[in-house]
N, CA, C and O atoms as a CHARMM CRD file, in Angstrom:
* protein
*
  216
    1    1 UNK  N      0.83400  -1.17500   0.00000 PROA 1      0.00000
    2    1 UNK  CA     0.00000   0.00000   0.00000 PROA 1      0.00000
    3    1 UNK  C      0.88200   1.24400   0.00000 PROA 1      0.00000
    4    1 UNK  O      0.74800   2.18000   0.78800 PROA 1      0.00000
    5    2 UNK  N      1.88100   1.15000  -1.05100 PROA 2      0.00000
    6    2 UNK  CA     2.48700   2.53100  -0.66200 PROA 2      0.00000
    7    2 UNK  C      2.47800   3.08800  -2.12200 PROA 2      0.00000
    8    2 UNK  O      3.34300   2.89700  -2.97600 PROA 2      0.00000
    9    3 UNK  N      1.32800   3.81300  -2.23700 PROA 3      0.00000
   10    3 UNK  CA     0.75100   5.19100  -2.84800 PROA 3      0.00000
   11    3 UNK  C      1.43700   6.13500  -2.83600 PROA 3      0.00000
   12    3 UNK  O      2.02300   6.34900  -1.77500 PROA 3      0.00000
   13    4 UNK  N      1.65100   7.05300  -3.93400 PROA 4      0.00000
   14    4 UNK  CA     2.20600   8.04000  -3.66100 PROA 4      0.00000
   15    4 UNK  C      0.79400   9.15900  -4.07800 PROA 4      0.00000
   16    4 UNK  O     -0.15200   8.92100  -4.82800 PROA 4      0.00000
   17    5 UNK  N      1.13200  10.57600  -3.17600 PROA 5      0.00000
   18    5 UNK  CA    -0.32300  11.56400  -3.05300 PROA 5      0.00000
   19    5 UNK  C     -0.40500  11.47900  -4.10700 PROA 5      0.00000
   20    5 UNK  O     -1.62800  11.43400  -4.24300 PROA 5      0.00000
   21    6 UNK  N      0.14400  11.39600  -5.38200 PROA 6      0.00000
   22    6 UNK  CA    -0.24500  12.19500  -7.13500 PROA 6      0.00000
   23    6 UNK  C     -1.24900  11.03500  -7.18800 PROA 6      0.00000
   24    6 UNK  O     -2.43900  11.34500  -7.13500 PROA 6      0.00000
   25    7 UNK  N     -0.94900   9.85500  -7.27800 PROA 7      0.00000
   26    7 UNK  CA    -1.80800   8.78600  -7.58300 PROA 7      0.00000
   27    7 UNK  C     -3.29300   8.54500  -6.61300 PROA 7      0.00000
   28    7 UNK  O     -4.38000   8.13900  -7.02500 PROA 7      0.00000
   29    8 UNK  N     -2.95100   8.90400  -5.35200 PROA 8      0.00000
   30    8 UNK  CA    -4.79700   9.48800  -4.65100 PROA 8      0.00000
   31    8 UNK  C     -5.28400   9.95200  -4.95200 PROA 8      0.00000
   32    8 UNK  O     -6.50300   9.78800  -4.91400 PROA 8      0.00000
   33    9 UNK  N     -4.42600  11.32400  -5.72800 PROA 9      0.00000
   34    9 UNK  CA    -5.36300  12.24500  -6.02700 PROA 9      0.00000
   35    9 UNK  C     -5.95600  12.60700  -7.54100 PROA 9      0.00000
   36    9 UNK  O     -6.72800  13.35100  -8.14500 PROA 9      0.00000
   37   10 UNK  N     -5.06300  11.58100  -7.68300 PROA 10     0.00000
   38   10 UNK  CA    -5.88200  10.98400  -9.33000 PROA 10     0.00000
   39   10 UNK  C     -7.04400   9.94300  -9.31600 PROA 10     0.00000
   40   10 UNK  O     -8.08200  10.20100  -9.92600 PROA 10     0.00000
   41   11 UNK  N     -6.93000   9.04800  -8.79600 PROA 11     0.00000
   42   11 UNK  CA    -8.21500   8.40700  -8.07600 PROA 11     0.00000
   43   11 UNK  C     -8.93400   8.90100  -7.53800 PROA 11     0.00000
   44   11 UNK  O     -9.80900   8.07000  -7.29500 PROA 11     0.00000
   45   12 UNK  N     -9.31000  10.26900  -6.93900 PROA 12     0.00000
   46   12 UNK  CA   -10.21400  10.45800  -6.73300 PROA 12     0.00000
   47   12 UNK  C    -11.21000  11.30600  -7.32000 PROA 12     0.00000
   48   12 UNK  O    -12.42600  11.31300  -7.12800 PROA 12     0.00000
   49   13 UNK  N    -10.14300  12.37700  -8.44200 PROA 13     0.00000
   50   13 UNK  CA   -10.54000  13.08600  -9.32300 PROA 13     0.00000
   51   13 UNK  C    -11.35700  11.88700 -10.72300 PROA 13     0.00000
   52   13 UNK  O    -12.14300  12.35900 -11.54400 PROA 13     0.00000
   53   14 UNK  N    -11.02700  10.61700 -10.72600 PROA 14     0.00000
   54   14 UNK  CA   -11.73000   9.71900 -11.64800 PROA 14     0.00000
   55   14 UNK  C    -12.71800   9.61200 -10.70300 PROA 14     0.00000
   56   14 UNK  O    -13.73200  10.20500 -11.07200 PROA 14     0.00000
   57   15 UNK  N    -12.86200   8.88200  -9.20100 PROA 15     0.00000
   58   15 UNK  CA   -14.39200   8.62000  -9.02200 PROA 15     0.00000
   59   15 UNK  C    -15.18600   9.70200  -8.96000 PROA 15     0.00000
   60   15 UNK  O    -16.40500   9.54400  -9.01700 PROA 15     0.00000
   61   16 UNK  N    -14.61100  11.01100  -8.83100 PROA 16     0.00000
   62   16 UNK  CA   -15.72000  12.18500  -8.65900 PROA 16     0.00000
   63   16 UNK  C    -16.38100  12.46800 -10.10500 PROA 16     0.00000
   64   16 UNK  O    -17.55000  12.78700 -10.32700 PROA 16     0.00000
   65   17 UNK  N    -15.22900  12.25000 -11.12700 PROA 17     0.00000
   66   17 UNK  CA   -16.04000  12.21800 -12.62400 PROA 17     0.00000
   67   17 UNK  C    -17.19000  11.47800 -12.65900 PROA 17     0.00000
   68   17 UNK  O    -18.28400  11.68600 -13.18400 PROA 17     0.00000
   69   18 UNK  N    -16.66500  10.40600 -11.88100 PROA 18     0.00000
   70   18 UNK  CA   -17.98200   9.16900 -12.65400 PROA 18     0.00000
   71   18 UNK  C    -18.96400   9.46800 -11.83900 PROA 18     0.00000
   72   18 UNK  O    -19.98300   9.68400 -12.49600 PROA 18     0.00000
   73   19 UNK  N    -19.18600   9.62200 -10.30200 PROA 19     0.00000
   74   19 UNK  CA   -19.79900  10.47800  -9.53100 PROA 19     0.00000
   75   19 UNK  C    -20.97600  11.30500 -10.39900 PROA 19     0.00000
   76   19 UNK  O    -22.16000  11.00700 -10.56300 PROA 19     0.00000
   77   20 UNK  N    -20.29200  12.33000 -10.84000 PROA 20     0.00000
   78   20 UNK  CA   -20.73100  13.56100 -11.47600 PROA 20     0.00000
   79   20 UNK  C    -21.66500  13.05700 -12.92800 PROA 20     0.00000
   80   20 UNK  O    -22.78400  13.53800 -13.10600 PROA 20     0.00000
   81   21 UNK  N    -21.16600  12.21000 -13.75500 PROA 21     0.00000
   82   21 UNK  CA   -21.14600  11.64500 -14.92200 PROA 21     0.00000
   83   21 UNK  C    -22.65300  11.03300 -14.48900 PROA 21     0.00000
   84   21 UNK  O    -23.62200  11.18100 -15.23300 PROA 21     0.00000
   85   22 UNK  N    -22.74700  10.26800 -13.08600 PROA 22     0.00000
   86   22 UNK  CA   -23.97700   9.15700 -12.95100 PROA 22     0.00000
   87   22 UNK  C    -24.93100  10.10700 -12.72200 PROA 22     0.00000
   88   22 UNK  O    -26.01700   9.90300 -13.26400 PROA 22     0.00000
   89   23 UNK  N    -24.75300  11.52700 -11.76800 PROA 23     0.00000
   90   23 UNK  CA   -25.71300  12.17800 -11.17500 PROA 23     0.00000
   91   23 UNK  C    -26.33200  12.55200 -13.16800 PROA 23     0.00000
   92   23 UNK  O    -27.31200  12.07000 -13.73600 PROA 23     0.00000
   93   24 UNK  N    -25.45200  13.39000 -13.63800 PROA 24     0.00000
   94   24 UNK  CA   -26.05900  13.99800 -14.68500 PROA 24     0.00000
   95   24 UNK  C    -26.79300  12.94000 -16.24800 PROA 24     0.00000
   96   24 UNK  O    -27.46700  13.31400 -17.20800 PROA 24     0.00000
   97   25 UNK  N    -26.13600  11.25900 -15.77600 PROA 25     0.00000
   98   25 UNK  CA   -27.17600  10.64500 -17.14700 PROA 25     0.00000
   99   25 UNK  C    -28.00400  10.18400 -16.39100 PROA 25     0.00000
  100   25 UNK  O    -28.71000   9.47800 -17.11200 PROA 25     0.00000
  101   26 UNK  N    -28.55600  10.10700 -14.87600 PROA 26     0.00000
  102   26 UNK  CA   -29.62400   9.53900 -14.69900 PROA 26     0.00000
  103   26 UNK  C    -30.55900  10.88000 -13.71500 PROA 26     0.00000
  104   26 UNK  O    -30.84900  10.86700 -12.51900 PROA 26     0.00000
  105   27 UNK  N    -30.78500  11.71700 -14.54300 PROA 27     0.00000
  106   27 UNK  CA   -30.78600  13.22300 -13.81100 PROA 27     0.00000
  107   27 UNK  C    -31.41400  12.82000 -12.16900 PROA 27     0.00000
  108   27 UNK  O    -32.54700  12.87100 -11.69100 PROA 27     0.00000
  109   28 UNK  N    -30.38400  12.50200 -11.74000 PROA 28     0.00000
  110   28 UNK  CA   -30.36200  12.62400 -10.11400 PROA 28     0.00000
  111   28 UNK  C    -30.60900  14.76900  -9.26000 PROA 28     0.00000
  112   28 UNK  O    -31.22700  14.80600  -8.19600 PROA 28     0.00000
  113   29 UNK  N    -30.21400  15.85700  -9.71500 PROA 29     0.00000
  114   29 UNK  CA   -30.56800  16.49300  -9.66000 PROA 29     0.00000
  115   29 UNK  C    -31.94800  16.82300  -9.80300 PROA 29     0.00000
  116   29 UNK  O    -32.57200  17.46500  -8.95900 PROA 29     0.00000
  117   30 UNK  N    -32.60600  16.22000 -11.27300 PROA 30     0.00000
  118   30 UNK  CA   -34.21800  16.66900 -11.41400 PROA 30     0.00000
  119   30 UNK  C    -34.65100  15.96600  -9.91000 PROA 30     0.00000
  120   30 UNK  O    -34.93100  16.49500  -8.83400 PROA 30     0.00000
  121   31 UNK  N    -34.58800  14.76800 -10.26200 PROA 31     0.00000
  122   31 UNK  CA   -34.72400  13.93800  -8.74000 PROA 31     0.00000
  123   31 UNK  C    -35.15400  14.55900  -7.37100 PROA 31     0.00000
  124   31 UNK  O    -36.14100  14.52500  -6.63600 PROA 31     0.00000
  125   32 UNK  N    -33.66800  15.26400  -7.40100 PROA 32     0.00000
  126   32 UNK  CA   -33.80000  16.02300  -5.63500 PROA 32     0.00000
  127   32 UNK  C    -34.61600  17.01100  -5.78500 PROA 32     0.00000
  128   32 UNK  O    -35.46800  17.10200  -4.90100 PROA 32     0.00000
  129   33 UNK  N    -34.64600  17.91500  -6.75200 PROA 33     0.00000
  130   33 UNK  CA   -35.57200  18.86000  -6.80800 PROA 33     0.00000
  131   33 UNK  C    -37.10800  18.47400  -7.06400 PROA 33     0.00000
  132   33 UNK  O    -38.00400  19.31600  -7.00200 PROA 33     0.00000
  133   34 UNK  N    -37.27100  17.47000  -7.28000 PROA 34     0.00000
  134   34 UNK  CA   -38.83200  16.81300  -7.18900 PROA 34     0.00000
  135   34 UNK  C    -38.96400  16.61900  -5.88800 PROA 34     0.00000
  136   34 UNK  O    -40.15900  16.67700  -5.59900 PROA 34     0.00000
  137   35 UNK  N    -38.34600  16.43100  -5.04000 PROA 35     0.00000
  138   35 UNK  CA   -38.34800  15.77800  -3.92800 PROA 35     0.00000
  139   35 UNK  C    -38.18400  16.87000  -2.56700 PROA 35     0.00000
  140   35 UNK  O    -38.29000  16.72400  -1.34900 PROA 35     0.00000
  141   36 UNK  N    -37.89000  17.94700  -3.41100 PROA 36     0.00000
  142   36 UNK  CA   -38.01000  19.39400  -2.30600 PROA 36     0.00000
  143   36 UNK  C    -36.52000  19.15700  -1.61400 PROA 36     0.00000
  144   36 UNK  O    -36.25400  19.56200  -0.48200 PROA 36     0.00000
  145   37 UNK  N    -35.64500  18.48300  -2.41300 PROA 37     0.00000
  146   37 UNK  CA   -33.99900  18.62100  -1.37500 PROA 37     0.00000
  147   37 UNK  C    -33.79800  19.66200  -1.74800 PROA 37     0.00000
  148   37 UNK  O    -33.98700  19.73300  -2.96300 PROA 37     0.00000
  149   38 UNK  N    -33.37500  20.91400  -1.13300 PROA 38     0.00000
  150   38 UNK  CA   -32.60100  21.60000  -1.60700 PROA 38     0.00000
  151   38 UNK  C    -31.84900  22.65100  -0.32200 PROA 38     0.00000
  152   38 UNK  O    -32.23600  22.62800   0.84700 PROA 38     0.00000
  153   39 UNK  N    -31.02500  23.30100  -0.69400 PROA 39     0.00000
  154   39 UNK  CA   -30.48900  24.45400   0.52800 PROA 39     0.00000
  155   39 UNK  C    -30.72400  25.65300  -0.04800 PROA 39     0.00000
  156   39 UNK  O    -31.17700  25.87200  -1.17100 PROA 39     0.00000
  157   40 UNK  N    -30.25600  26.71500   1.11500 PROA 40     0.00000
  158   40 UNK  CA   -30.69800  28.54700   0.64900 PROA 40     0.00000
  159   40 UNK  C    -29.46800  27.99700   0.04400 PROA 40     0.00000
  160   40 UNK  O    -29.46600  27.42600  -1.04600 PROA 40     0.00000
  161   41 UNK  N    -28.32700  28.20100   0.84700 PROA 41     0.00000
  162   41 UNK  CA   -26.75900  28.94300   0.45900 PROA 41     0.00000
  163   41 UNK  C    -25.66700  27.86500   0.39400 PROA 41     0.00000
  164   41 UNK  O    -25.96900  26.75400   0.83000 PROA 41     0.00000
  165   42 UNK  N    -24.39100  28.06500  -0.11400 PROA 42     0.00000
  166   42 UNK  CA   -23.56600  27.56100   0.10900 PROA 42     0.00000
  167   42 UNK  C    -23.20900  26.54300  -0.82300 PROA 42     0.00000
  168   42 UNK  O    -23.13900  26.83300  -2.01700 PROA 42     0.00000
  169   43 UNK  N    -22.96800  25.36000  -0.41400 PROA 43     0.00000
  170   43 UNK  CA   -22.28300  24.62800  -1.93600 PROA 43     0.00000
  171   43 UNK  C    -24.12500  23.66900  -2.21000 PROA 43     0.00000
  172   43 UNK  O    -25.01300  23.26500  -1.46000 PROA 43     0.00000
  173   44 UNK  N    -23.87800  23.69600  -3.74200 PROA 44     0.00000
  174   44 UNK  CA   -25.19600  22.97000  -4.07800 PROA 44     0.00000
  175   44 UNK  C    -25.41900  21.80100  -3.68700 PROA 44     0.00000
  176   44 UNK  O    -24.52300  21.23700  -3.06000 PROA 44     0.00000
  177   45 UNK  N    -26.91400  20.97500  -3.99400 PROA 45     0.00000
  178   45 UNK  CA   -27.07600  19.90800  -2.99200 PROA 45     0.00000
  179   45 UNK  C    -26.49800  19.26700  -3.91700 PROA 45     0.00000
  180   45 UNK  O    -25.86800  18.38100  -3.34000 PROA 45     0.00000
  181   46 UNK  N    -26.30600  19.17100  -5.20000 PROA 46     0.00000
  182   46 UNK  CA   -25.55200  18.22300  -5.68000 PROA 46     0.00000
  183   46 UNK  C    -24.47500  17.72400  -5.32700 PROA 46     0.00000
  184   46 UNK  O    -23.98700  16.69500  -5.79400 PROA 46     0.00000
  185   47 UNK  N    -24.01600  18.41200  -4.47400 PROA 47     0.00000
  186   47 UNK  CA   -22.73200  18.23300  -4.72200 PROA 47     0.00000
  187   47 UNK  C    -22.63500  17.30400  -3.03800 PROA 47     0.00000
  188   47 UNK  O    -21.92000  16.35600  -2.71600 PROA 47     0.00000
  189   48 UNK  N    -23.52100  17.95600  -2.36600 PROA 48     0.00000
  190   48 UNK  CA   -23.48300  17.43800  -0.80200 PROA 48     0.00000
  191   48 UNK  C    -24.01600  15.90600  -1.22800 PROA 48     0.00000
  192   48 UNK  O    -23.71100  14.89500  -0.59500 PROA 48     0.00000
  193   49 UNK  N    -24.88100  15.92200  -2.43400 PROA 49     0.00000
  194   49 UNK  CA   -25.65900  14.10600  -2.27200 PROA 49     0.00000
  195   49 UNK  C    -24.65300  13.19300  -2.57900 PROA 49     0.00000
  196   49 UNK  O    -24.60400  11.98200  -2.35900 PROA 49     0.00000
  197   50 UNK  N    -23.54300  14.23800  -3.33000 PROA 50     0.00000
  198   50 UNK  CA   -22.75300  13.29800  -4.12900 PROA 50     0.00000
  199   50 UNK  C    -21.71600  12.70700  -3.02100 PROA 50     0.00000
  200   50 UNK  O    -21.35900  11.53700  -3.15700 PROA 50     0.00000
  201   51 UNK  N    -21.25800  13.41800  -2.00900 PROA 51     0.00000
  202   51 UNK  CA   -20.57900  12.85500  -0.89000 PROA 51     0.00000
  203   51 UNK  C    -21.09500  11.78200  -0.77200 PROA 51     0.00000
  204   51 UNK  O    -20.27300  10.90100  -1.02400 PROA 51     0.00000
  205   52 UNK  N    -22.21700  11.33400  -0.46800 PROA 52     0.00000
  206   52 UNK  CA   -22.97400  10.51200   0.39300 PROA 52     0.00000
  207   52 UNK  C    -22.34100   9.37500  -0.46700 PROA 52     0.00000
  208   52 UNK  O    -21.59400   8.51700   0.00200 PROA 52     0.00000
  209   53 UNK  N    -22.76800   9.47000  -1.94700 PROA 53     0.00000
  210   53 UNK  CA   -22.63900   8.03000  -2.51400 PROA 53     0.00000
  211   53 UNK  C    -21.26300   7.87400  -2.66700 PROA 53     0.00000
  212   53 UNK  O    -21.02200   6.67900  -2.83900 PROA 53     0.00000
  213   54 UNK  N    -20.21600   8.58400  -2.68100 PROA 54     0.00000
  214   54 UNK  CA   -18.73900   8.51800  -2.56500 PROA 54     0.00000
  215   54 UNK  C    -18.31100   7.78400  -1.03800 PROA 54     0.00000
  216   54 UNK  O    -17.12700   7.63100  -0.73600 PROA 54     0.00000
């Protein structure tokens, strides 16, 4: 297990693509907004749901 940071942080910049990639072909956004998720301020919920499944 000995990683070096460039290579974490390339792995994680790929799962956040695919992340991003799944929210937007299976419009997971329309989704939350059907569903009344949303916040006033700050970073979008997209981005907070997307933690979750990461």
């Amino acid at each position: 297990m000995n990683k070096s940071i460039t290579q974490d942080i390339q792995n994680e910049k790929q799962v956040s693509e695919s992340i991003k990639r799944f929210f937007h072909r299976f419009h997971v956004y329309s989704a939350l907004k059907q569903s009344n998720a949303y916040k006033r301020k700050g970073i979008p919920v997209i981005e907070v749901s997307s933690i979750y499944v990461s």
